[in-house]
C-alpha positions as CSV (number, residue, x, y, z in Angstrom):
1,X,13.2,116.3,83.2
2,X,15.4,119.0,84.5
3,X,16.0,117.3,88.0
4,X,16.4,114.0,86.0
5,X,19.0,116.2,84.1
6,X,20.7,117.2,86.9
7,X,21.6,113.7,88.5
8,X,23.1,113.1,85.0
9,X,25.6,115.6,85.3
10,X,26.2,116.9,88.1
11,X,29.0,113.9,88.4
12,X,30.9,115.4,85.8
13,X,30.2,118.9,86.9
14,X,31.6,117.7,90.5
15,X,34.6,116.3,89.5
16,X,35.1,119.3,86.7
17,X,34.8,121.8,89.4
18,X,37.4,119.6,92.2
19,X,39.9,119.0,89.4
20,X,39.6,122.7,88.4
21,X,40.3,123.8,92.0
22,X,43.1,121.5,92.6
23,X,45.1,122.6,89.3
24,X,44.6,126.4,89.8
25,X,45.7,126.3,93.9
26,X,48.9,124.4,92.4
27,X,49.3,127.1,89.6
28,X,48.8,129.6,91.9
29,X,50.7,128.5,94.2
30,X,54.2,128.1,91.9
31,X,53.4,131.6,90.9
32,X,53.5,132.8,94.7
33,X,56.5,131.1,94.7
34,X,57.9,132.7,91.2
35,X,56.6,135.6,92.5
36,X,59.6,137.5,91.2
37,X,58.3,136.6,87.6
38,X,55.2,138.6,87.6
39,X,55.7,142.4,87.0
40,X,52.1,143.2,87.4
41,X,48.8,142.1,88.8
42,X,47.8,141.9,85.0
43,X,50.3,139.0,84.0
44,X,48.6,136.6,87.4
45,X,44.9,137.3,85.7
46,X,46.0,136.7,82.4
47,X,48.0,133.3,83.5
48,X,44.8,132.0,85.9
49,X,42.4,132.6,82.9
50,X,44.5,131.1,79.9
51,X,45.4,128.2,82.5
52,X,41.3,127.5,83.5
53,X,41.1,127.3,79.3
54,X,43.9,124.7,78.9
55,X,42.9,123.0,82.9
56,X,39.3,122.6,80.6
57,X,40.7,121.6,77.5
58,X,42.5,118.4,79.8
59,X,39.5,117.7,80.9
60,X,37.4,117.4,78.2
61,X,39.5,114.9,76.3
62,X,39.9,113.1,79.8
63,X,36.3,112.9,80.4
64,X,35.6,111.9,76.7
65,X,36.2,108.1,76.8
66,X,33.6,107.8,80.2
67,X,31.1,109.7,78.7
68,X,31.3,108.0,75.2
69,X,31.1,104.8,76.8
70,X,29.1,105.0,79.8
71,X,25.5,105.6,78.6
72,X,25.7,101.8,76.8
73,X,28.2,100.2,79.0
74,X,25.1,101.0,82.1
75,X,22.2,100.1,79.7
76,X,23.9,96.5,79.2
77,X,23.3,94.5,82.5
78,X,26.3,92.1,82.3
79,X,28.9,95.0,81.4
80,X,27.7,97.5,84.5
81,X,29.8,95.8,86.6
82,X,32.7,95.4,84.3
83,X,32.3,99.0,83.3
84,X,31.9,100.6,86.9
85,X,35.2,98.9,88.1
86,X,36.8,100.0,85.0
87,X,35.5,103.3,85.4
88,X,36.8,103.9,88.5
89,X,40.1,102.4,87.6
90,X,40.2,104.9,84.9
91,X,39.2,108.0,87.3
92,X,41.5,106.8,89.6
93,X,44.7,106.6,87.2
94,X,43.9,109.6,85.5
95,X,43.5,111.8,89.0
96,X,46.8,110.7,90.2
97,X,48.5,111.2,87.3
98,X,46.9,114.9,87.7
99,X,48.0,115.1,91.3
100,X,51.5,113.6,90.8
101,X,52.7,115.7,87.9
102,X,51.9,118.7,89.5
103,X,53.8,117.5,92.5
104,X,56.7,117.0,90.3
105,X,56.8,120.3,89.1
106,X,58.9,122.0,91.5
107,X,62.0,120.0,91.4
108,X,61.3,119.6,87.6
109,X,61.1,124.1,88.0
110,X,64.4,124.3,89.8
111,X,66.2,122.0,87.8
112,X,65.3,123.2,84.2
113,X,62.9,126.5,84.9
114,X,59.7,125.4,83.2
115,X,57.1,122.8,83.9
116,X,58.1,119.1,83.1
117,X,58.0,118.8,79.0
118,X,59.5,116.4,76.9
119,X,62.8,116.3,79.1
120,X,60.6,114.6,81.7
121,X,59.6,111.9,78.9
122,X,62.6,111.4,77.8
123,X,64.5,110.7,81.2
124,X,61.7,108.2,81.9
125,X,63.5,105.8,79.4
126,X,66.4,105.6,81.9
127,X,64.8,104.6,85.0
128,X,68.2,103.3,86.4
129,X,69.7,106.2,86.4
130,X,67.2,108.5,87.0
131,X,66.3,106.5,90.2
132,X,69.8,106.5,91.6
133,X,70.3,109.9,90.7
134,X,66.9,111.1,92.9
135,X,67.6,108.3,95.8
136,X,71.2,110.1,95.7
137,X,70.5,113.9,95.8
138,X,67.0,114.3,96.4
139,X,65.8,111.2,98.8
140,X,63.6,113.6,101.1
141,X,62.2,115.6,98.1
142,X,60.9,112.4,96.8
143,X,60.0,110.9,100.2
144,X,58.0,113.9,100.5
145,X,56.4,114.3,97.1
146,X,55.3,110.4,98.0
147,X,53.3,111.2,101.1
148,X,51.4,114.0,99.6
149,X,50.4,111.6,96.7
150,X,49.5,109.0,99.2
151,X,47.6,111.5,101.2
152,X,46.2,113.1,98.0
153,X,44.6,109.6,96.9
154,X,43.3,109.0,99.6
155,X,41.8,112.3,100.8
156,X,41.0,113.4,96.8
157,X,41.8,111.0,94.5
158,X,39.8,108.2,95.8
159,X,36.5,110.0,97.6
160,X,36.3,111.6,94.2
161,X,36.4,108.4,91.8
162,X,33.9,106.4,94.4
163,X,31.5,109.4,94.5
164,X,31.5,109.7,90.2
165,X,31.1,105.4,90.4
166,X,28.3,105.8,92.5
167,X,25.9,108.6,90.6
168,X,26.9,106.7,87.7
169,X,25.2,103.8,89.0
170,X,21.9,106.0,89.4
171,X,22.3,107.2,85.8
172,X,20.4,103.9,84.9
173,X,16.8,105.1,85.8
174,X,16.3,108.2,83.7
175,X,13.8,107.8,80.8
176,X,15.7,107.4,77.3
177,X,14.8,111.1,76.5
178,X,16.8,112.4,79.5
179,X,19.8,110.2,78.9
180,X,19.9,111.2,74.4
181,X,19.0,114.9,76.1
182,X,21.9,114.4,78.8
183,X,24.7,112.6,76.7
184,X,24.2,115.4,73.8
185,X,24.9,118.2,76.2
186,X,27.9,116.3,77.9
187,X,29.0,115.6,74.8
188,X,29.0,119.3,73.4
189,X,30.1,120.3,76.2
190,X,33.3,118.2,76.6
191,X,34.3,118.7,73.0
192,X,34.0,122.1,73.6
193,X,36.0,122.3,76.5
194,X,38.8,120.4,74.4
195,X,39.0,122.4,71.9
196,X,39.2,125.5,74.1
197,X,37.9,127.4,71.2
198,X,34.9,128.3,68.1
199,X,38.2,129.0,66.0
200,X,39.2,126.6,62.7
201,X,42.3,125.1,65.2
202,X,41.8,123.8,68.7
203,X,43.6,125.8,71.7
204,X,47.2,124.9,71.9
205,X,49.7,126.9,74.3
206,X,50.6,129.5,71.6
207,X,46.8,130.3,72.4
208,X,47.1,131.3,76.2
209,X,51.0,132.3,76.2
210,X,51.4,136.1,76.9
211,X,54.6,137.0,78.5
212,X,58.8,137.3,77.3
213,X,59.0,135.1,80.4
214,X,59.0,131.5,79.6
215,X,58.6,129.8,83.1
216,X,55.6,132.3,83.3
217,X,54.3,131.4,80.0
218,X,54.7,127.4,81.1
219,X,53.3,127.6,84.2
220,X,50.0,128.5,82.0
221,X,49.6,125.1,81.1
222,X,49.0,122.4,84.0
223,X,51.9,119.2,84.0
224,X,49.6,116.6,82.5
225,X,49.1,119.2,79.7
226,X,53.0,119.9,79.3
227,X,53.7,116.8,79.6
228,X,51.3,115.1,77.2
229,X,52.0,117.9,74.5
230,X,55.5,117.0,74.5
231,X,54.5,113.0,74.3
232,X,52.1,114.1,70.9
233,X,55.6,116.2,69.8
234,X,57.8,112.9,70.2
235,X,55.5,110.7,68.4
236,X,55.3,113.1,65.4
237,X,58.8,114.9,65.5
238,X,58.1,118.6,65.3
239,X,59.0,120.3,61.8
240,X,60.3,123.8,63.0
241,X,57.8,125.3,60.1
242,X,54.6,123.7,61.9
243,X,55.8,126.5,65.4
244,X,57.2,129.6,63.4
245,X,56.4,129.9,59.6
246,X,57.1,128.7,56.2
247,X,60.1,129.9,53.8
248,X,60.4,128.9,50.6
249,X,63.1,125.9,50.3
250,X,65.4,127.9,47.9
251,X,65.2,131.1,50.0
252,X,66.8,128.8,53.2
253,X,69.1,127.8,51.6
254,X,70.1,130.9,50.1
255,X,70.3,133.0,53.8
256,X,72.1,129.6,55.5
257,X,74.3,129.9,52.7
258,X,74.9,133.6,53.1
259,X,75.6,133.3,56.2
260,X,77.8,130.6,56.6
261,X,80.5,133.5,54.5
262,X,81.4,130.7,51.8
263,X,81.4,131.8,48.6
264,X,78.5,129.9,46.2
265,X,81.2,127.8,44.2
266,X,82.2,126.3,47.9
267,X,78.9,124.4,47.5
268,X,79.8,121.4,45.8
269,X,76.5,118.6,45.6
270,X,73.4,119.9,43.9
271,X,71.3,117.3,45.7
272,X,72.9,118.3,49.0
273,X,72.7,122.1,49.1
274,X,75.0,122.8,51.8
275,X,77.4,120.3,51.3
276,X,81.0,122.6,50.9
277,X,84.6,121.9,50.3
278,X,86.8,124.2,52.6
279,X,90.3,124.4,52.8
280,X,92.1,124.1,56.3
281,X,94.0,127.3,57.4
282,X,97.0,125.1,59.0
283,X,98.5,123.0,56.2
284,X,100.9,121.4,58.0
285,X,100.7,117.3,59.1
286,X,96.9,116.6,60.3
287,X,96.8,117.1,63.9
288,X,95.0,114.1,66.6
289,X,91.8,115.3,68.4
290,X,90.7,115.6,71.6
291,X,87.7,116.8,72.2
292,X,86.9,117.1,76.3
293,X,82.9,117.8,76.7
294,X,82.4,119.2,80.6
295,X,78.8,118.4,81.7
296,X,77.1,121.4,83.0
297,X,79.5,123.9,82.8
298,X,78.3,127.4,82.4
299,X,80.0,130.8,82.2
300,X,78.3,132.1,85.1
301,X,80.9,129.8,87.5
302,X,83.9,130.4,85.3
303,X,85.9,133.8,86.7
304,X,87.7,134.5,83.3
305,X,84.0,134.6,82.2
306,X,82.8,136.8,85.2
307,X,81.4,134.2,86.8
308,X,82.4,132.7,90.4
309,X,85.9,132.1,91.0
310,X,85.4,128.5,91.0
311,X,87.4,127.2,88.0
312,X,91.1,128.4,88.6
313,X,92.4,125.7,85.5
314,X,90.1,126.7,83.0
315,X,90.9,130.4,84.0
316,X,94.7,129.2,83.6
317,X,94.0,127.4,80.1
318,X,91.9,130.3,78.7
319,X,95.6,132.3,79.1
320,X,97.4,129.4,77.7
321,X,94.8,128.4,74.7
322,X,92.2,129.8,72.3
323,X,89.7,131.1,74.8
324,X,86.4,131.7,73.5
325,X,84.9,134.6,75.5
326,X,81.1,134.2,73.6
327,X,80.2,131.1,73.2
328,X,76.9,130.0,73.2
329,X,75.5,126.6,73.9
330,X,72.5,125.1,71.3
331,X,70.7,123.9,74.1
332,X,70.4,122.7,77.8
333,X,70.9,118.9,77.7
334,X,73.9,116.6,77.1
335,X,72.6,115.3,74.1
336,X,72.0,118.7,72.1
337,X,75.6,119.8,73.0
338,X,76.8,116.5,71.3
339,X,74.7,116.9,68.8
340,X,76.2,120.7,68.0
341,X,79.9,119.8,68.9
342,X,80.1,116.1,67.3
343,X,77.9,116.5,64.0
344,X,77.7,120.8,63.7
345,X,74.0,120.5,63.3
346,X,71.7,123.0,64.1
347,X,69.2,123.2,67.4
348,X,65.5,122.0,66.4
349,X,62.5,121.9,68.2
350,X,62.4,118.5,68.0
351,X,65.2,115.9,69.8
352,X,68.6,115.8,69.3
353,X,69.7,114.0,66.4
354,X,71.6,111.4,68.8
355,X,67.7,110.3,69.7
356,X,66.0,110.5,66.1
357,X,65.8,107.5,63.9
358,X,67.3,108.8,60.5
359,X,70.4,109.8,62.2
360,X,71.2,106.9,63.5
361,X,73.4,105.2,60.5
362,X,75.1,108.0,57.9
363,X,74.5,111.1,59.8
364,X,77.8,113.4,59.0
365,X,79.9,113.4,62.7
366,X,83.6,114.3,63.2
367,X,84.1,110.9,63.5
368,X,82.7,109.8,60.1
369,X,84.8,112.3,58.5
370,X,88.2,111.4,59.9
371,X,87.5,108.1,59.8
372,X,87.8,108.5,56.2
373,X,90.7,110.5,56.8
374,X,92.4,107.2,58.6
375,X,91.9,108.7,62.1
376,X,91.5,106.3,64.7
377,X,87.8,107.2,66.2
378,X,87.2,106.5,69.8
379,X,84.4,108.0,72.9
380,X,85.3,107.7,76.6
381,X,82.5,108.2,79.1
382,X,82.6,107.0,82.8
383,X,78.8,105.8,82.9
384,X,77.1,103.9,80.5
385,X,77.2,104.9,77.0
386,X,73.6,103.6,76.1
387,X,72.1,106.4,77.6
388,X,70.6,108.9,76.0
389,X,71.1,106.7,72.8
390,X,75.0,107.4,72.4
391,X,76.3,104.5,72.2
392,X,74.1,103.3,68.9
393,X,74.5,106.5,67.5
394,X,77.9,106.9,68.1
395,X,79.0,103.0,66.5
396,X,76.5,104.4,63.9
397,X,78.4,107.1,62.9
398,X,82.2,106.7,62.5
399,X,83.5,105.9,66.2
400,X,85.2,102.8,66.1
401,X,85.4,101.8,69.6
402,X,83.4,103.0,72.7
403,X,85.2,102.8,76.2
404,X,82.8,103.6,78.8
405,X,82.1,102.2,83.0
406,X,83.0,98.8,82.4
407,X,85.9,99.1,80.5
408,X,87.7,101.4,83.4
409,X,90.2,99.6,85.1
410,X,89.3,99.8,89.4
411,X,87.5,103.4,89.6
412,X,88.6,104.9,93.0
413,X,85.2,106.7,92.8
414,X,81.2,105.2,91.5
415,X,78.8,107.6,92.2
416,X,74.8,107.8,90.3
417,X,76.6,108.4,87.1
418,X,79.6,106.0,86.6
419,X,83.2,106.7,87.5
420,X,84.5,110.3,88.4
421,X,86.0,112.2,86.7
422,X,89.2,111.2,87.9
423,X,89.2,108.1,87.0
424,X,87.6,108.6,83.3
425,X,91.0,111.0,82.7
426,X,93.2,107.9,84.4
427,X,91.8,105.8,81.8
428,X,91.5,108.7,79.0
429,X,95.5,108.9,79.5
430,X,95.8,105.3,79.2
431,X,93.6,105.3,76.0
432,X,95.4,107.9,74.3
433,X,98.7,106.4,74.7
434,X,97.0,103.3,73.4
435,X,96.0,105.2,70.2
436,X,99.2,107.1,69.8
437,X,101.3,103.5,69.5
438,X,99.3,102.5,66.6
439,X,100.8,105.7,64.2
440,X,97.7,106.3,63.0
441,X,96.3,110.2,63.9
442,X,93.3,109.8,66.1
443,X,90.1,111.6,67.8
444,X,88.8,111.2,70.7
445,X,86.2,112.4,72.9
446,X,86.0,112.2,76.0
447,X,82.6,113.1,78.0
448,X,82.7,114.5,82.2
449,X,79.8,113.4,84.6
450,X,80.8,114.0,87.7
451,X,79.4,117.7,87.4
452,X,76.1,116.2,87.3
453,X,73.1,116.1,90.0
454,X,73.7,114.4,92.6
455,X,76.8,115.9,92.5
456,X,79.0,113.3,93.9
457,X,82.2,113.5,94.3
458,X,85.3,112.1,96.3
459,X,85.8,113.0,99.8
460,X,87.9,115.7,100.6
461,X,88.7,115.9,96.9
462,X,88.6,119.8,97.2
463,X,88.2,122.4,99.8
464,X,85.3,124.4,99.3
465,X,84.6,128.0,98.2
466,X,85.1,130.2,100.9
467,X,81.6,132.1,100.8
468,X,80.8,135.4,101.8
469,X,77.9,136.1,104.0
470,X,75.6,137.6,101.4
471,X,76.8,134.3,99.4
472,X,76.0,132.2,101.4
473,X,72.4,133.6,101.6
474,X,72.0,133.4,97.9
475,X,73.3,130.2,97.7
476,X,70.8,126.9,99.2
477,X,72.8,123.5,100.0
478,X,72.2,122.2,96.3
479,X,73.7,125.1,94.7
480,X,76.3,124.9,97.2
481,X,76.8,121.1,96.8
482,X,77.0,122.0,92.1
483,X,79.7,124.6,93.2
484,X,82.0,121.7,94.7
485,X,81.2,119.4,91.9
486,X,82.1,122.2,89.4
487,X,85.3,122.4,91.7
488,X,86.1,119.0,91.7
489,X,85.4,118.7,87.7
490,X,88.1,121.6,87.2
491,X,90.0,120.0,89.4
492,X,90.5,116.6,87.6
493,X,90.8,118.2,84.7
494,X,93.6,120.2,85.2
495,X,95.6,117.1,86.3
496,X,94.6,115.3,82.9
497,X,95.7,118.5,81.2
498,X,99.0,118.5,83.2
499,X,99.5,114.7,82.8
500,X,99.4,115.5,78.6
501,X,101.3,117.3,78.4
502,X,104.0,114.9,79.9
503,X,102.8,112.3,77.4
504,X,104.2,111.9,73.6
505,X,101.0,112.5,72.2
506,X,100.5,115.6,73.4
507,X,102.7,117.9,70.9
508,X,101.1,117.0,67.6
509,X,97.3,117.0,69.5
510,X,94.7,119.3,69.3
511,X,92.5,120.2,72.2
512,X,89.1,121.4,72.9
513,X,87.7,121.9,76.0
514,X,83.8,123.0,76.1
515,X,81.1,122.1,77.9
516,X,77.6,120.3,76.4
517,X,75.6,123.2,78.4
518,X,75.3,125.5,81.3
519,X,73.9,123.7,84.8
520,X,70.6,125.2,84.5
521,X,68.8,127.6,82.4
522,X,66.4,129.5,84.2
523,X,65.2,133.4,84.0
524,X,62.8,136.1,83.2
525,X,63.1,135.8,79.6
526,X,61.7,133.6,76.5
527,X,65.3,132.5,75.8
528,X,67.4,133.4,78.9
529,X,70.6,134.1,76.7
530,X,72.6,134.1,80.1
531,X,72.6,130.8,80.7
532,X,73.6,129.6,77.2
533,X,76.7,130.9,77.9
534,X,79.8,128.6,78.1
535,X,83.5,128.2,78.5
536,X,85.6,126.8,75.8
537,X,89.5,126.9,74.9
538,X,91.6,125.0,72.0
539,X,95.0,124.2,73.1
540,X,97.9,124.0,71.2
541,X,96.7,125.6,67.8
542,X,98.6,128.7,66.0
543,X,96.0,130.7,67.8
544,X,97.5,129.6,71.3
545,X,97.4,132.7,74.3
546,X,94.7,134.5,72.3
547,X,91.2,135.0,73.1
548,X,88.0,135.2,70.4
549,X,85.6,138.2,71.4
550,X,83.1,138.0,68.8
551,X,79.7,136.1,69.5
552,X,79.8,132.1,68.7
553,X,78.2,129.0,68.7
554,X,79.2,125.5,69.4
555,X,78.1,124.7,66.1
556,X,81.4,126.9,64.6
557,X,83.6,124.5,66.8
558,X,83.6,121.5,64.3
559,X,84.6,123.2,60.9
560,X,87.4,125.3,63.4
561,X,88.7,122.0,64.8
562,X,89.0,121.0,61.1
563,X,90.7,124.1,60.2
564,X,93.3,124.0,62.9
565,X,93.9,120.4,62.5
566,X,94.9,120.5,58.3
567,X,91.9,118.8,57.4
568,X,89.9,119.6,54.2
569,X,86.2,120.4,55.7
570,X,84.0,118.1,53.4
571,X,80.9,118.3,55.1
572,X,77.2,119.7,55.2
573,X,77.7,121.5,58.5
574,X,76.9,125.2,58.1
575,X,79.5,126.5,61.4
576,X,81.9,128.8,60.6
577,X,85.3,128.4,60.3
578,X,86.6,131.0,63.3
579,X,90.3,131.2,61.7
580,X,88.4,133.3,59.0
581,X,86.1,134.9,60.9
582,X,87.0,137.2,64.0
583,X,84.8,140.2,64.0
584,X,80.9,139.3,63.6
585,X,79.2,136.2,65.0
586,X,76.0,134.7,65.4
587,X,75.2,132.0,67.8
588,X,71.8,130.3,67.8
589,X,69.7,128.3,71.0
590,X,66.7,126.1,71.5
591,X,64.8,126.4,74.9
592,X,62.0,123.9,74.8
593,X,59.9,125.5,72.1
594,X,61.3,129.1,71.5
595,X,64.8,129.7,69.3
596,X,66.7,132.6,70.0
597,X,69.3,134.0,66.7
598,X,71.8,136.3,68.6
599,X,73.7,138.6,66.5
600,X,75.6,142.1,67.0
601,X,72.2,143.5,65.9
602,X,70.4,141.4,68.4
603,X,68.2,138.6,69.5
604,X,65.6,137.2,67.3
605,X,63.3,134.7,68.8
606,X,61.3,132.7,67.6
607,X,57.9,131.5,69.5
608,X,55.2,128.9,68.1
609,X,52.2,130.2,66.5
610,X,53.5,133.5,67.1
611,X,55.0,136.6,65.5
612,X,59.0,137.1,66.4
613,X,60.0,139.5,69.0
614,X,63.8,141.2,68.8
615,X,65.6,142.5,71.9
616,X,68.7,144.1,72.4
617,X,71.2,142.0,75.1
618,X,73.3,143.6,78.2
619,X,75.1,140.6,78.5
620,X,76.7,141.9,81.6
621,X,73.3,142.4,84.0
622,X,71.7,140.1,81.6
623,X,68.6,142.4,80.9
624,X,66.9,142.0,77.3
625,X,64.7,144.9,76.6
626,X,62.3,144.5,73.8
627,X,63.0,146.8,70.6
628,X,61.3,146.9,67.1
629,X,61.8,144.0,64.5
630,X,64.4,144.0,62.2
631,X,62.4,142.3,59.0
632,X,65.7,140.6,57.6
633,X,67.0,139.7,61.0
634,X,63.8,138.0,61.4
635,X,64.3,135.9,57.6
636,X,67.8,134.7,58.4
637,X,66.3,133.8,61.8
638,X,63.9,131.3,60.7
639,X,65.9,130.2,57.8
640,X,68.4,129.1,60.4
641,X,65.3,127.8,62.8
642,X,64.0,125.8,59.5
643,X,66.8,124.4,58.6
644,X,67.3,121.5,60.9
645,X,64.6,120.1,60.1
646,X,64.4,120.5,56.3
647,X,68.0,119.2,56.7
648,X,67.2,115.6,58.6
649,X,64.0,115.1,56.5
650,X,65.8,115.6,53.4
651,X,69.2,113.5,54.2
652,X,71.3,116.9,54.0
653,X,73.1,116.0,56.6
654,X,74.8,113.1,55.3
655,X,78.1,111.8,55.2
């Protein structure tokens, strides 16, 4: 019985074993290659063992479907034959699928420093321009990536699936007492695995992540895992409540309340609690908008920012404007700086709101507002606006007309992403001159790719930054190839900026410039702070050639704009007005699961299934050391994490 035992699982014990070894010499591998991660020996054991649990967990629900149907599908003459070619198909699918994601990882590492998640999902919607964009700026990556996964199928994928087919075929002799004996164990076994655990809740990350690093704590998991989590999260938007805790309703919206420095009797909807009515501080004629959103514009290449030297007009604007020295970005795609500049709502675990269903038709914007105000409402991109959703969510929420590649009249310049950004302020001029004939006030926004992988721009557009040696060590040829794009994307828009202010509409128009997000966010930290960092300067407001030191977020932009333009803030949007508020800040951020509340007191994150962690911030070497929890910096941390989503479940964040 034992041997008859035996040749009913050792199949699955094969292929457990060669999947096993193939997912831990890729893990180990990327943390060889992170070595600079791991601060002790310790923190490798602890990420091989927690990643053998969740490699098993994979497995076991992968293997569940051939060893629920196998033992009938064999006993059933006609369906052998059906079932072995379907088995292998299976095997075959699900091994390359193994194989490839973990391939994938590394550019997926570099770009966005975890494993892929549900930005990989997401993208996969857009296969147009995320193929152009890889044929464009990473052709021999993917070239590459594509040989291994050929040579992988063959040499792994496919020796494996024919050897499984073939025991399975064998499976058909045993007595009926070995196969009930031999599915029970398989069975147990396989759930078990799943699980990961005797506990009341089966294993999840929470369960194996150990480390304030986040790339470490990611690279626990295998791809297939990270990726299929994130699939399960976008099929059943995550509540922020499900990762970090529960809070009373009333006591959210008490602390979001609190902090937003309004006065109770500002609140004026009792079945919208943070609806408010706040008074402009410039009370003059309303004031146009023009709201310009850089793409992938951090701090960390902005001089005036102590970054590199590669942005001489924003370092000129931030003496000529409102130059925000602290401001923080909600997230790390284009999407969740929208989201934070357009409609001031707060980071979630979940999408963006420009991606979620009940936001797509009432959802409170700047447009919506002064749309009701009589502002002409417009949105100018050089690519196409359906991505990412914009374009329905933008029509369904107060912008009247959408100008985006199609509409631009002969771009001198078409790279992966549309136009350049040349030729989007060209037409952006042309636009506003348009809108400033029809004596109406207006706001528009206008929205920068050029900045954007592949990084292509004109030639001879720019010269490039003159390295040093020890630069140009640190520095790799895509890094290299961002700092010309980041170059060329100041460039154009300092001509736009110099253009305005030629142009009639420019004296009685309002001016932001900030950008959706810093080009990467990567580091040794749960929430590397660092790279939420961003540039962002108002121009031609009362508060023109001064600078704002205290801590911000982009969500604050939207009720300043308001303020500075004479418009009556009538809106659920819990930002700040900065007129009224120049000496304490707060400024909150979403990486993939973790939120981060950063304060003068601190940083607060927030990690799923776990307790929160505070750390105090050197900004300037960008070194968080860990310190012990403030209990009431911890509340108004997860009231603000909670109330995203108790906000866009409960229609709070209405027009």
């Amino acid at each position: 019985m034992l041997t008859d035992l035996k040749k009913h699982l050792m199949p699955y014990l094969v292929l457990t074993l060669c999947v096993l070894g193939v997912l831990s010499t890729f893990r180990l591998g990327f943390s060889l290659w992170q070595y600079q991660h791991f601060s002790n020996p310790n923190a490798l054991l602890n990420l091989l063992i927690g990643g053998l649990r969740i490699d098993l967990s994979t497995l076991g629900y992968l293997l569940l479907i051939p060893a629920l149907i196998s033992p009938l599908a064999l006993s059933i003459k006609a369906l052998k034959p059906i079932w072995l070619a379907c088995l292998k198909s299976y095997l075959v699918l699900i091994l390359t699928i193994l194989v490839f994601l973990e391939m994938a990882t590394p550019m997926f590492i570099e770009e966005y420093g975890l494993r892929p998640n549900r930005l990989f999902v997401e993208y996969l919607v857009y296969p147009k321009e995320v193929f152009s964009m890889l044929m464009s700026g990473h052709s021999a990556a993917v070239f590459v990536t594509l040989i291994l996964l050929v040579a992988a199928i063959k040499l792994i994928v496919l020796p494996l699936a024919n050897y499984f087919v073939f025991k399975a075929t064998r499976q058909t002799h045993a007595t009926a007492k070995v196969k009930l004996v031999a599915i029970l164990l398989l069975l147990a076994a396989l759930i078990l695995f799943a699980r990961g655990t005797l506990g009341h809740r089966p294993i999840n990350p929470a369960y194996v992540f150990f480390s304030n690093d986040a790339l470490v704590n990611s690279l626990t998991l295998n791809s297939t895992y990270s990726v299929f989590h994130a699939v399960k999260a976008l099929l059943n938007e995550k509540n922020a409540s499900k990762l970090y805790g529960t809070m009373p309703e009333r006591e959210v919206i008490n602390i979001v309340r609190q902090e937003t420095g309004l006065p109770t009797s500002a609140f004026a909807l009792p079945n919208n609690p943070l609806f408010k009515i706040q008074q402009p501080s410039y009370l003059g004629a309303k004031k146009n908008l023009v709201i310009i959103l850089e793409e992938s514009l951090g701090a960390q290449y902005v001089k005036r920012l102590k970054g590199l030297p590669l942005t001489p007009n924003i370092d000129s604007l931030y003496q000529q404007g409102w130059g925000f020295d602290k401001l923080y970005a909600t997230g790390t795609r284009s999407v969740r700086g929208i989201e934070a500049v357009v409609t001031g709502f707060t980071p979630t675990p979940a999408r963006a709101v420009v991606k979620l269903d009940k936001s797509q038709k009432g959802f409170f914007t700047l447009a919506s507002l002064l749309q009701s105000e009589g502002y002409n409402t417009q949105f100018i991109y050089g690519g196409e606006s359906h991505f990412d959703n914009m374009k329905s969510f933008f029509l369904g929420n107060g912008f009247q007309t959408i100008v985006d590649f199609d509409d631009i009249d002969k771009p001198n310049f078409v790279g992966s992403w549309g136009a350049s950004d040349q030729d989007v302020f060209t037409q952006a001029n042309t636009e506003l001159n348009k809108l400033a004939l029809q004596e109406k006030p207006f706001f528009s926004l206008i929205f920068t790719s050029s900045n954007h992988d592949p990084f292509e721009i004109p030639n001879g557009a720019i010269k490039p930054f003159d390295y040093t040696p020890s630069q140009l060590a640190q520095y790799d040829d895509k890094e290299r190839a961002r700092h010309k794009a980041i170059q060329y994307a100041d460039l154009a828009l300092g001509e736009f900026i110099n253009t305005a202010k030629t142009q009639s509409y420019w004296q009685n128009t309002l001016f932001l410039i900030v950008a959706d997000h810093d080009a990467r966010a990567l580091g040794q930290a749960l929430v590397p702070v660092n790279n939420f960092h961003i540039p962002a300067i108002i121009l031609n407001s009362e508060f023109d050639n001064q600078s704002y030191k205290a801590i911000a977020s982009q969500i604050d932009l939207a009720p300043t704009l308001l303020s500075l333009m004479g418009v009556t803030n009538q809106s659920p949007m819990i930002g700040r007005d900065l007129t009224q508020s120049a000496t304490t800040g707060r400024a909150l951020m979403q990486y993939a699961d973790n939120f981060a509340y950063y304060s003068d007191k601190g940083i607060t994150i927030l990690q799923p299934g776990k307790k929160p962690k505070m750390f105090d911030f050197n900004s300037a070497d960008n070194y968080m050391s860990e310190k012990p929890l403030d209990h009431n910096e911890a509340k108004v941390a997860l009231a603000h994490a909670l109330w995203g989503s108790l906000a866009y479940q409960n229609g709070w964040h209405a027009n």
